[in-house]
N, C-alpha and C positions, 0 to 999 in steps of 0.2 A: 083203814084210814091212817094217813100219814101224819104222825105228829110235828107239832110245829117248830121254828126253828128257834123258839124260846123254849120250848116245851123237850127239847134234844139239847141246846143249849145247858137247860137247871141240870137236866141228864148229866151232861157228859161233867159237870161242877162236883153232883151227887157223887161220885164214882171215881172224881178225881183223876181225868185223861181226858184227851184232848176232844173237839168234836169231830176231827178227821180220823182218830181214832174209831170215834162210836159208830162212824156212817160207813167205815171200811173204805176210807178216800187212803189211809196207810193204813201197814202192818208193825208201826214202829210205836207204842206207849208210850210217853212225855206226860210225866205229870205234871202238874201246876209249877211245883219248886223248877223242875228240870226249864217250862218253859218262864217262866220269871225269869229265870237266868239270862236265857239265849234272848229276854227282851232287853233286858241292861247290855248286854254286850253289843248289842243293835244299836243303840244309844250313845253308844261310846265315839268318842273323837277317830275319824279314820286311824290315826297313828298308833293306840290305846289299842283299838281292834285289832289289828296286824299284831302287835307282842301278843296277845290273847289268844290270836290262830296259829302263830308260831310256834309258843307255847305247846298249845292243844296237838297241834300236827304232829309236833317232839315226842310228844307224851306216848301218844295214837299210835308213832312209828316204834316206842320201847315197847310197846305191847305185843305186838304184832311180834317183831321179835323173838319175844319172849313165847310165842303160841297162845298168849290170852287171848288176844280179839283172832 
């Protein structure tokens, strides 16, 4: 029996990851903090977004660089 999509939902809360994590829709963990964030940035003034993915992308490309990512 398949549990319900409240009952997967308190899950995926319990556990603290996403519920597309729990159901194997991805292979990528986001917890709560990680997706809070990406919901404020969603939120954000088109203009505010872009410095924010620029930013990001900056950042992304020093690593990479670097052999961290």
């Amino acid at each position: 029996m398949k549990p319900s999509i409240d009952a997967a939902a308190k899950m995926a809360d319990i556990l603290n990851i996403s519920l597309d994590y729990l159901v194997g829709k991805t292979d990528i963990e986001l917890d709560n903090a990680m997706l809070k964030r990406i919901q404020l940035v969603s939120k954000l003034p088109d203009k505010e977004k872009e410095h924010v993915f620029v930013f990001l992308d900056s950042f992304l490309d020093r690593m990479k660089l670097q052999g961290i990512l």
